[in-house]
RODO-2510 file (C-alpha; in nm, 4 decimals, decimal comma):
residues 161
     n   res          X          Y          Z
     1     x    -0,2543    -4,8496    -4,0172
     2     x    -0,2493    -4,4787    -3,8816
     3     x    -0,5714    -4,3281    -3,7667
     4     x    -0,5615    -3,9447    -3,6552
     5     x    -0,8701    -3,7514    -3,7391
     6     x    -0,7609    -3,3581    -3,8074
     7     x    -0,9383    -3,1199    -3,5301
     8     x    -1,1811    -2,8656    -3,5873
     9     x    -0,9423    -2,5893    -3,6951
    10     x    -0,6786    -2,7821    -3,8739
    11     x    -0,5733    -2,7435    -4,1694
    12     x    -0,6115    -2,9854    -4,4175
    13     x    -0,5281    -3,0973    -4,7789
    14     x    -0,8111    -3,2110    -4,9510
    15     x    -0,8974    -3,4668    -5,2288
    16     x    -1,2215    -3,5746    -5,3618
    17     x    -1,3402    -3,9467    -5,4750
    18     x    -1,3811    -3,9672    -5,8606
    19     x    -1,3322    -3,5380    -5,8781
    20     x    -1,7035    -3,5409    -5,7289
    21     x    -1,6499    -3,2037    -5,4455
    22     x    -1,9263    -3,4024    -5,2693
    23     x    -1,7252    -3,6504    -5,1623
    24     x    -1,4096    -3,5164    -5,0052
    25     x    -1,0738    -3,7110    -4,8377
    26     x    -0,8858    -3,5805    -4,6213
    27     x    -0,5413    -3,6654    -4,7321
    28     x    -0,3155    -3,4665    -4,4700
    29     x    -0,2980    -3,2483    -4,1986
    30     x    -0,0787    -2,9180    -4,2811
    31     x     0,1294    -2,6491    -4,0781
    32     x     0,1507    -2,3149    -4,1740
    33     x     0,2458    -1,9634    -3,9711
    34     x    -0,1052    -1,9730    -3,8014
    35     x    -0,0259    -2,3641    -3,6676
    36     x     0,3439    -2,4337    -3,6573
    37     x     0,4834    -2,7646    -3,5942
    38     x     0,5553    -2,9115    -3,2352
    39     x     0,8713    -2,9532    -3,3642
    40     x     1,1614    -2,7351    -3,5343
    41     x     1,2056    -2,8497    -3,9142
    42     x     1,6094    -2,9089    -3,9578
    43     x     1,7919    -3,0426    -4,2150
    44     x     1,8614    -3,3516    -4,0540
    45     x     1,5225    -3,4153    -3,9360
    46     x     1,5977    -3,6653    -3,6845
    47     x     1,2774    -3,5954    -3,4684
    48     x     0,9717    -3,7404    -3,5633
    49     x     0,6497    -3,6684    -3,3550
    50     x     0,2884    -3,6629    -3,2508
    51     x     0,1236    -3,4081    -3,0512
    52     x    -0,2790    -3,4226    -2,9162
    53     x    -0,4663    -3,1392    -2,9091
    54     x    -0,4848    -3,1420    -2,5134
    55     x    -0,0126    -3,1318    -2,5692
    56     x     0,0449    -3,5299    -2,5042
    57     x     0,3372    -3,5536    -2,7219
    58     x     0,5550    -3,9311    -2,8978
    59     x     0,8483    -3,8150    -2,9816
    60     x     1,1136    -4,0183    -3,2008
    61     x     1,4364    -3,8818    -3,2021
    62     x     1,6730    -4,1240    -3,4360
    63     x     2,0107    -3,9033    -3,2983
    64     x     1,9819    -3,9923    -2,9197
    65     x     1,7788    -4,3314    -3,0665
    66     x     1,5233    -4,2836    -2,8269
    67     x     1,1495    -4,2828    -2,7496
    68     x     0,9536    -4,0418    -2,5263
    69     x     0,5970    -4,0022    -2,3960
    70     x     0,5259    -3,6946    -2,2437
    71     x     0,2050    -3,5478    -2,0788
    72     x     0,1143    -3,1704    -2,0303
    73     x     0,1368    -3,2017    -1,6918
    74     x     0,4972    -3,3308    -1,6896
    75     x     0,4971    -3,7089    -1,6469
    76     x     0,6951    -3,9131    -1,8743
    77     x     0,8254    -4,2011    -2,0089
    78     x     1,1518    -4,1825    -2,2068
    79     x     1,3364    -4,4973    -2,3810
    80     x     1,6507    -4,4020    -2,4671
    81     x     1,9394    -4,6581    -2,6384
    82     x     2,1936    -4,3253    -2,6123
    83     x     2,1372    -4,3336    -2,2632
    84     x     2,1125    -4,7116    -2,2177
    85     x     1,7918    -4,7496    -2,0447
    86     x     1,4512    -4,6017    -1,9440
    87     x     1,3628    -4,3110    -1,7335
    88     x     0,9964    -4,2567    -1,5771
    89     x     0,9391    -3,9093    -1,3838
    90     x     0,5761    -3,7965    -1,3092
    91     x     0,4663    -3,4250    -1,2121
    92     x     0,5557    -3,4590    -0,8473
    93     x     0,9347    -3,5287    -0,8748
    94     x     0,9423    -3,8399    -0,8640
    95     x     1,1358    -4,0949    -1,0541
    96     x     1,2634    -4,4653    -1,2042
    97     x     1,5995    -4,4732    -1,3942
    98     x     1,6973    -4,8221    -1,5070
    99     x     2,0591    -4,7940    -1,6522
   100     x     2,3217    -4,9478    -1,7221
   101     x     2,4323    -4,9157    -1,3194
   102     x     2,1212    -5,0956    -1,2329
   103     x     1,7827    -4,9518    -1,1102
   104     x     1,7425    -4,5872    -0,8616
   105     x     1,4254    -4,4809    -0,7413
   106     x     1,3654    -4,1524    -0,6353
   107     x     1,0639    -4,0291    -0,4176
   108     x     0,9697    -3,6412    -0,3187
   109     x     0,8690    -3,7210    -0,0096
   110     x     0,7375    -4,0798     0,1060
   111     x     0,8605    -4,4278    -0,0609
   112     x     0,6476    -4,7670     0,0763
   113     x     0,7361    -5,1165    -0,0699
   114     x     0,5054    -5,3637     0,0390
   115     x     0,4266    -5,7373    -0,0309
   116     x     0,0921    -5,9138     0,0453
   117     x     0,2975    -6,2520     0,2305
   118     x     0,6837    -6,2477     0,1902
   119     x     0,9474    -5,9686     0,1090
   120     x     1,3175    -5,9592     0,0729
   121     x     1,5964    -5,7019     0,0195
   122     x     1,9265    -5,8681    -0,0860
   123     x     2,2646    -5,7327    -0,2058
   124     x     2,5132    -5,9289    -0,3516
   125     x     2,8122    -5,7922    -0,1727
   126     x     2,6649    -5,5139     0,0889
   127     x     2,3885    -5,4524     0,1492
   128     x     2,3279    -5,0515     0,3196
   129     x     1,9812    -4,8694     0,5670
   130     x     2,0613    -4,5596     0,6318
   131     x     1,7883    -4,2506     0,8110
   132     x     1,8218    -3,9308     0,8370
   133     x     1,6639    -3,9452     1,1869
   134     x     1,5544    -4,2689     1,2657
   135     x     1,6126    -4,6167     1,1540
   136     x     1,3314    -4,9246     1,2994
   137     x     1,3523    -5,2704     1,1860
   138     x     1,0469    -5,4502     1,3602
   139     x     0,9648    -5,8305     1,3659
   140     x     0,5881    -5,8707     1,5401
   141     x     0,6762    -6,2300     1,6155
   142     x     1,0372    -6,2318     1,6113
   143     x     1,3482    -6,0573     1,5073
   144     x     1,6565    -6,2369     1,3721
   145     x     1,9899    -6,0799     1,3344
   146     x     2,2889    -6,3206     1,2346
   147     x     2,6224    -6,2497     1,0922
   148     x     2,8947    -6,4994     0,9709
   149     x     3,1395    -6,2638     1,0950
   150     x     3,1611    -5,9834     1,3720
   151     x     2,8725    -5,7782     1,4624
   152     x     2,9517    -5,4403     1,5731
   153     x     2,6266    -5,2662     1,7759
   154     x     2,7456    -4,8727     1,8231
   155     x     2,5976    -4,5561     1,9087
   156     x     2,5945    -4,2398     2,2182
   157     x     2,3633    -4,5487     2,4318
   158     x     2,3009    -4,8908     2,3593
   159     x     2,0221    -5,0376     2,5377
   160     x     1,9431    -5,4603     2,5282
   161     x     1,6777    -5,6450     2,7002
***
């Protein structure tokens, strides 16, 4: 089923039960020059669509085969089979891409992972940490670094012990 009930405003094609003007249906919501449609009728009509009266918009667009919700404030979610995966972005420029190149998450300013007992980063060749300024890795018990090959320690000072 489809539930939207028209807002005060809307306008509206009316029928009535049994031709009784007392008992009126609303049978669909209409666009005219006063209330366009979100979206621009073509010949193709390949967009389908939903828009709330606060601007939350579903889109369906069958030509890039994809699926987007998008708030006023400019977060959204967008499935896309064109595109071959699914993009999140929020209002403070921040986002998720999952593609077909695996998974990139982009932050605006800070990015924290954290685990509540055990975490791990693996990579199944390389593996890369890289800082602009500074780079810590910090055991409070103990700090293990192995390498089945060479391990190379470089920089203007090194400092052990």
């Amino acid at each position: 089923g489809f539930f939207f009930r028209p807002e005060v405003g809307d306008e509206v094609l009316l029928g009535f039960l049994d031709d009784d003007p007392r008992c009126p249906v609303v049978l669909g919501m209409l666009h005219s020059s006063a209330l366009p449609p979100h979206l621009s009728p073509t010949s193709a009509n390949p967009k389908k669509g939903y828009q709330s009266r606060e601007g939350i918009q579903l889109l369906f667009d069958d030509e890039k085969k994809s699926v987007s919700l998008i708030t006023p404030g400019g977060n959204s979610l967008v499935l896309s089979d064109d595109d071959q995966g699914i993009t999140l972005k929020d209002q403070n420029g921040n986002k998720i891409v999952l593609g077909p190149d695996g998974i990139v998450i982009e932050s605006s300013k800070a990015l924290g992972l954290k685990s509540g007992t055990e975490g791990s980063l693996e990579g199944g060749t390389s593996l890369d940490m890289k800082a602009g300024t500074a780079l810590t890795c910090e055991g409070s018990a103990s700090t293990d670094i192995k390498s089945g090959g060479v391990i190379k320690v470089a920089g203007s000072a090194v400092q052990l012990g």
